[in-house]
N, CA, C and O atoms as a GROMACS GRO file, in nm:
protein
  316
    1UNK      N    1   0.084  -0.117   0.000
    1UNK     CA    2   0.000   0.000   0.000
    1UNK      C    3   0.089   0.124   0.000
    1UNK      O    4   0.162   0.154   0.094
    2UNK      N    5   0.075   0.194  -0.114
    2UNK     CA    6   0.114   0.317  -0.113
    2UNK      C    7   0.075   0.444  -0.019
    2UNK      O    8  -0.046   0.437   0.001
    3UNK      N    9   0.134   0.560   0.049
    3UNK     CA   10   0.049   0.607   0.100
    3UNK      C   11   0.121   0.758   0.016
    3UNK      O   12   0.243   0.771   0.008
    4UNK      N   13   0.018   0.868  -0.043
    4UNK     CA   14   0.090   0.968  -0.066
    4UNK      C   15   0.135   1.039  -0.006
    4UNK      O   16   0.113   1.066   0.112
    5UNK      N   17   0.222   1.091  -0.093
    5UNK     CA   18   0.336   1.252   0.011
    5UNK      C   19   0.305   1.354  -0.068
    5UNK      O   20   0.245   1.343  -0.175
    6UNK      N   21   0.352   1.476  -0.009
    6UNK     CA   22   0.364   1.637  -0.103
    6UNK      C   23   0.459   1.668  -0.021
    6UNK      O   24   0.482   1.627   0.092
    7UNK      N   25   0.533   1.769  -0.108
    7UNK     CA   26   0.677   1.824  -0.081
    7UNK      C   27   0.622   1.958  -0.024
    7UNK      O   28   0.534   2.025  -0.076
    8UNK      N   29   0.694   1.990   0.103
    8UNK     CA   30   0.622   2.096   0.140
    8UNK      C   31   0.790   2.188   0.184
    8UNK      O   32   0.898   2.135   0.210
    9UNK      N   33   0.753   2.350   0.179
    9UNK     CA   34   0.845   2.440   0.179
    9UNK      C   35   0.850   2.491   0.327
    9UNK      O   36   0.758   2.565   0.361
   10UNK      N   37   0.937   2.462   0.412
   10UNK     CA   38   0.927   2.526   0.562
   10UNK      C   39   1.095   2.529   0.622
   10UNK      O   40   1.186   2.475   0.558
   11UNK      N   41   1.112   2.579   0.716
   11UNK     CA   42   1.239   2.627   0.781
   11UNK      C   43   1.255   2.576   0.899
   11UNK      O   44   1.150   2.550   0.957
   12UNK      N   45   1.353   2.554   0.956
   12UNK     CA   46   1.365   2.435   1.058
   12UNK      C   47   1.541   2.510   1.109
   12UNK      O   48   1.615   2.546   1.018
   13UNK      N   49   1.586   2.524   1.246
   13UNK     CA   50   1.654   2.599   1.293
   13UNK      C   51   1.842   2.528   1.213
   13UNK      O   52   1.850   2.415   1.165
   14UNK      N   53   1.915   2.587   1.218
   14UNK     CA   54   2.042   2.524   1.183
   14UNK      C   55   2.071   2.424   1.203
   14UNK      O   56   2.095   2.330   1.127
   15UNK      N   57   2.072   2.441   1.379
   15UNK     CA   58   2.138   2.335   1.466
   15UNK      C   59   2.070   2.198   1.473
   15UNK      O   60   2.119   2.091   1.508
   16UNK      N   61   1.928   2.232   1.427
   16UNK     CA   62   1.865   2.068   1.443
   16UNK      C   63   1.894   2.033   1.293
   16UNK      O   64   1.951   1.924   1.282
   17UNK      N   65   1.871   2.098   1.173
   17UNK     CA   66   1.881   2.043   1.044
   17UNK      C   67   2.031   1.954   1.042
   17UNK      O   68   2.027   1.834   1.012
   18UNK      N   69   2.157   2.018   1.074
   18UNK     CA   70   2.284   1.955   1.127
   18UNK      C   71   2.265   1.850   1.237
   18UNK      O   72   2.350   1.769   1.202
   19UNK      N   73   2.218   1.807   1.328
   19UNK     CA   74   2.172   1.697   1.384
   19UNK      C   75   2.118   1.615   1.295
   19UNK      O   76   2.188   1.515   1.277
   20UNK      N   77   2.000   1.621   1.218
   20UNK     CA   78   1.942   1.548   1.111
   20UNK      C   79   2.006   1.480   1.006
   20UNK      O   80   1.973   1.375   0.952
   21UNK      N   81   2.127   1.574   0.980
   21UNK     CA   82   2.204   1.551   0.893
   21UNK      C   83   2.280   1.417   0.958
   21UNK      O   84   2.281   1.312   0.894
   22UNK      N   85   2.342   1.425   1.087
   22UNK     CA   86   2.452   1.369   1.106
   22UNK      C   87   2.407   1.223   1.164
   22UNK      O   88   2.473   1.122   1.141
   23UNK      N   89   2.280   1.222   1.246
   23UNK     CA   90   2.188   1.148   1.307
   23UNK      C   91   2.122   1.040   1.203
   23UNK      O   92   2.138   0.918   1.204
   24UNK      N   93   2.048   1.112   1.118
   24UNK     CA   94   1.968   1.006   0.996
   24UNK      C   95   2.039   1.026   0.846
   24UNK      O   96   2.058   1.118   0.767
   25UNK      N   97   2.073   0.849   0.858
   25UNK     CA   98   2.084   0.841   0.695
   25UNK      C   99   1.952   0.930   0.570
   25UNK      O  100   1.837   0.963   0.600
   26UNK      N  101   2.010   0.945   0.456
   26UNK     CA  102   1.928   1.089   0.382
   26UNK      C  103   1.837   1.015   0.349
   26UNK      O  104   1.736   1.078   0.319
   27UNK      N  105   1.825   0.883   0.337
   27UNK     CA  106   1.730   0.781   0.248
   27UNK      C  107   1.590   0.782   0.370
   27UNK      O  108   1.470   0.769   0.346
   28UNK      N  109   1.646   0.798   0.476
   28UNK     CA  110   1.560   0.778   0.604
   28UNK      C  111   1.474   0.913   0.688
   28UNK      O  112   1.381   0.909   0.768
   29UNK      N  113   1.542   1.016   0.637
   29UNK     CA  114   1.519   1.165   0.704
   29UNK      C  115   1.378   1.226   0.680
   29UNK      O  116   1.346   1.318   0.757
   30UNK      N  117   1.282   1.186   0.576
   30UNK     CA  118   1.168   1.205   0.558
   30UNK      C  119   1.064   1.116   0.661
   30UNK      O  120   0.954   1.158   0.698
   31UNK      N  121   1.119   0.994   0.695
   31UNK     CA  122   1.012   0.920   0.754
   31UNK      C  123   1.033   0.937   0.916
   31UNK      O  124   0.939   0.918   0.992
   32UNK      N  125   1.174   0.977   0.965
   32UNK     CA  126   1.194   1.073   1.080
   32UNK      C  127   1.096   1.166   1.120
   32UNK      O  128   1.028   1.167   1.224
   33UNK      N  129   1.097   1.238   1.031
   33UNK     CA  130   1.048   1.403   1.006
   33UNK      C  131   0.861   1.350   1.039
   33UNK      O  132   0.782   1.382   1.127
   34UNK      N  133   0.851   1.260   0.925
   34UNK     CA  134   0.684   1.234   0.962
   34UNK      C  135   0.653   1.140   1.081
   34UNK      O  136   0.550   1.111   1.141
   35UNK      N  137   0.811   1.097   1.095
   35UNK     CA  138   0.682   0.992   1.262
   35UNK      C  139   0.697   1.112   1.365
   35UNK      O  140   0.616   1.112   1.457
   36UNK      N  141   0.795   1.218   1.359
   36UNK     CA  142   0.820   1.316   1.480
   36UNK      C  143   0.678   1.391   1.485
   36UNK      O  144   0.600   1.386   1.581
   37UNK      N  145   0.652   1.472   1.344
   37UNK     CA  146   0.545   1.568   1.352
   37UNK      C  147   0.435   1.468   1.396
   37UNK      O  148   0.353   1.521   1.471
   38UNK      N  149   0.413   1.336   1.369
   38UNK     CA  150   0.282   1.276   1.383
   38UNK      C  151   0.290   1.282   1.546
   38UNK      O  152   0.210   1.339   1.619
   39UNK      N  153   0.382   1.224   1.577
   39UNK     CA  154   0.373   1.225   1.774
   39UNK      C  155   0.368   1.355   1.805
   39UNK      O  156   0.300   1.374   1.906
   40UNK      N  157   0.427   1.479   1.743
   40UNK     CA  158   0.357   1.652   1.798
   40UNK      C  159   0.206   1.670   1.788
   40UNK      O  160   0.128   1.737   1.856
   41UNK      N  161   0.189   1.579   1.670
   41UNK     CA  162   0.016   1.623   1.605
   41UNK      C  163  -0.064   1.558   1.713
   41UNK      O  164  -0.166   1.604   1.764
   42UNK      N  165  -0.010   1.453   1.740
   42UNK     CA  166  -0.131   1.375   1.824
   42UNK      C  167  -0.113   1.455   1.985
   42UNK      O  168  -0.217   1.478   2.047
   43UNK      N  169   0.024   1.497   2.048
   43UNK     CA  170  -0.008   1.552   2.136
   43UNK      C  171  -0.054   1.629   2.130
   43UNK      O  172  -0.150   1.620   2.206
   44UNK      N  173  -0.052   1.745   2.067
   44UNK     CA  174  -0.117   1.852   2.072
   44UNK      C  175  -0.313   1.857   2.038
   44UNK      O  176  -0.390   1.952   2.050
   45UNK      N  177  -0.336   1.742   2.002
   45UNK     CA  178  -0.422   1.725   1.983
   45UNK      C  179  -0.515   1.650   2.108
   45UNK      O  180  -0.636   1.665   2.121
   46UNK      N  181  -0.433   1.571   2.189
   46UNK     CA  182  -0.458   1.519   2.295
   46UNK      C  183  -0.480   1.684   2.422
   46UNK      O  184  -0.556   1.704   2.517
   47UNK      N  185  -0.378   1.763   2.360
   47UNK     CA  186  -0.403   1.894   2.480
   47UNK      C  187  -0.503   1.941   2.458
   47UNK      O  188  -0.576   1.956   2.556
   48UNK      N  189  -0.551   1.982   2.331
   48UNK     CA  190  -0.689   2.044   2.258
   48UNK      C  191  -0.770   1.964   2.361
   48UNK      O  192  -0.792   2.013   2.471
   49UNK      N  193  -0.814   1.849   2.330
   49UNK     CA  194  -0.865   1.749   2.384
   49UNK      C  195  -0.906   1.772   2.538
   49UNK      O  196  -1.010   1.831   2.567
   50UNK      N  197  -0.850   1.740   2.598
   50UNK     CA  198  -0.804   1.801   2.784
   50UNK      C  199  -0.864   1.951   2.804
   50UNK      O  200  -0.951   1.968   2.889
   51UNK      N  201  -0.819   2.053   2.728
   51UNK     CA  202  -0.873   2.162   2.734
   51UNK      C  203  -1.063   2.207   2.723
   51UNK      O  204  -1.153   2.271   2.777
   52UNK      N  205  -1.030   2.113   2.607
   52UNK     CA  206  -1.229   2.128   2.562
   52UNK      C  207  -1.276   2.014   2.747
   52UNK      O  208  -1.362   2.049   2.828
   53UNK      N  209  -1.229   1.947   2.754
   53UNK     CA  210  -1.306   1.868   2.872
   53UNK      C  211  -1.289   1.942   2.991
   53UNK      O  212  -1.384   1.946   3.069
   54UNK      N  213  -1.186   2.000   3.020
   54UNK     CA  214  -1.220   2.107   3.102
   54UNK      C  215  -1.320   2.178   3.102
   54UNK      O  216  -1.400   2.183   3.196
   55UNK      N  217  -1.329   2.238   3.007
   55UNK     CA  218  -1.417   2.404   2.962
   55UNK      C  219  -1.542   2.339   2.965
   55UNK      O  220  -1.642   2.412   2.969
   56UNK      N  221  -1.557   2.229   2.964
   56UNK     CA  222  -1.701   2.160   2.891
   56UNK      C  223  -1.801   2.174   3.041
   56UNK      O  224  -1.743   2.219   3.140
   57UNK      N  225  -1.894   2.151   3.050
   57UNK     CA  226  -1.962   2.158   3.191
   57UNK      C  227  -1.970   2.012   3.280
   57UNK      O  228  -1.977   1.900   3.230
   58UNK      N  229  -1.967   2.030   3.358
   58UNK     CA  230  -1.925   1.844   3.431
   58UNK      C  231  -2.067   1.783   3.397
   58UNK      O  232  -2.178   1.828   3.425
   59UNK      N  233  -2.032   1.669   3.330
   59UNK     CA  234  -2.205   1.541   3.399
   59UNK      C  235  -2.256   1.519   3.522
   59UNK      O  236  -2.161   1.524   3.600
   60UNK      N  237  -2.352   1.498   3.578
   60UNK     CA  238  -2.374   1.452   3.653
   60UNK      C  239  -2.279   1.370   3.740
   60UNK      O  240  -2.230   1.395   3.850
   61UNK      N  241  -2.264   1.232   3.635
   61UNK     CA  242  -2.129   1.190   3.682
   61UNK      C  243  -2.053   1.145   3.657
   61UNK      O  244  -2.071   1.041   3.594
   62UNK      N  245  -1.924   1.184   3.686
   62UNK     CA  246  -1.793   1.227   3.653
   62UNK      C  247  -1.698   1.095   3.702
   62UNK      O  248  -1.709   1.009   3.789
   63UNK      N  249  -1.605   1.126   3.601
   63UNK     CA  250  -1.540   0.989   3.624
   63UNK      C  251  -1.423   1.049   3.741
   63UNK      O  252  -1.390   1.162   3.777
   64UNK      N  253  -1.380   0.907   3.781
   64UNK     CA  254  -1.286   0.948   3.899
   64UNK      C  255  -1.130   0.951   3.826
   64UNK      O  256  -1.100   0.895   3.721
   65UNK      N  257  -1.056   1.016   3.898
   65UNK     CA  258  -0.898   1.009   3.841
   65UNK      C  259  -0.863   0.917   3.817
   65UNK      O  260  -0.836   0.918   3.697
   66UNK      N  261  -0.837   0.798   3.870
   66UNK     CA  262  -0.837   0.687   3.801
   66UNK      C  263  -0.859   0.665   3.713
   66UNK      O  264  -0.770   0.620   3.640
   67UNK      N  265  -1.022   0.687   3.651
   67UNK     CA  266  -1.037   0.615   3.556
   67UNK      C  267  -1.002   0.672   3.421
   67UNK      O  268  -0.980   0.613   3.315
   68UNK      N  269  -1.001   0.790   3.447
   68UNK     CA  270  -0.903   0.914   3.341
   68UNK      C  271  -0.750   0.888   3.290
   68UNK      O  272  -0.696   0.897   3.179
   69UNK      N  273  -0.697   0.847   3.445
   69UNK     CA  274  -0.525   0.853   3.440
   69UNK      C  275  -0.550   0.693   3.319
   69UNK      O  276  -0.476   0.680   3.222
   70UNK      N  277  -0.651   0.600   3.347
   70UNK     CA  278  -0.652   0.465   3.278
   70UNK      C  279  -0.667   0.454   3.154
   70UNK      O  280  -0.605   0.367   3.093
   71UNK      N  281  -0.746   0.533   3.097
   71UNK     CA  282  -0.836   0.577   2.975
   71UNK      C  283  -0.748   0.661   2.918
   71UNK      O  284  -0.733   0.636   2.798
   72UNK      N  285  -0.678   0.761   2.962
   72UNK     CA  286  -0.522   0.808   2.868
   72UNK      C  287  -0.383   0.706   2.892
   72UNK      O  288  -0.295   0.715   2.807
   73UNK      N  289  -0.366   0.624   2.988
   73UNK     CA  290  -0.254   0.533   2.938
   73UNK      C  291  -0.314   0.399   2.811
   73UNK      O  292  -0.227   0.330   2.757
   74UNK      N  293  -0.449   0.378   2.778
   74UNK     CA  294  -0.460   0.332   2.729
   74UNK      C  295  -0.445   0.380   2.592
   74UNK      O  296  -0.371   0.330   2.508
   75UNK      N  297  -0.533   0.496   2.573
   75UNK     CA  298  -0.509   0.561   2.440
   75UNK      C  299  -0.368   0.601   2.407
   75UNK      O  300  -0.348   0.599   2.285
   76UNK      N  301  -0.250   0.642   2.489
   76UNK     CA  302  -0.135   0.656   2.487
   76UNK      C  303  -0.026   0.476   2.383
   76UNK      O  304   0.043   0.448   2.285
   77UNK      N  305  -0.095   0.411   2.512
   77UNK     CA  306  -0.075   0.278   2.407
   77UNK      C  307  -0.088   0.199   2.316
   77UNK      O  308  -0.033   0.093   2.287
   78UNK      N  309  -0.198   0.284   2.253
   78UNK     CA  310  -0.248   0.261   2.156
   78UNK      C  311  -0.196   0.322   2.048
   78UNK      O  312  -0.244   0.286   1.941
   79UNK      N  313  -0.099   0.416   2.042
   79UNK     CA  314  -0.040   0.514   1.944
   79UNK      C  315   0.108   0.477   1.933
   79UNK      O  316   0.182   0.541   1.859
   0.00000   0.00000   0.00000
């Protein structure tokens, strides 16, 4: 299964592009680049997430910490 790409134009600081360089073979530096942003995307998306459930108004009833701290190590392991 193929999956597509697009070449995209963006800037990235010296010192990490020189890490990149020296760190990942060149054949390999694209699929770096996309598993990194995918683990930023999903956290940041997990914060979105957290934030709206805050803001949101409580149910009746509410789960206990536990079952929260359980329900994000699961989804965590799941990724």
């Amino acid at each position: 299964m193929s999956t597509k790409t697009r070449k995209l134009n963006f800037s990235i600081d010296e010192d990490l592009c020189r890490a990149l360089e020296e760190l990942v073979p060149s054949g390999q530096r694209s699929r770096v680049v996309n598993e990194a942003l995918r683990r930023e995307l999903d956290r940041i998306r997990r914060q979105r997430a957290v934030e709206e459930l805050k803001a949101a108004p409580r149910p009746p009833a509410s789960l206990t910490n536990d079952e929260i701290v359980s329900s994000l190590a699961r989804d965590r392991a799941s990724h």
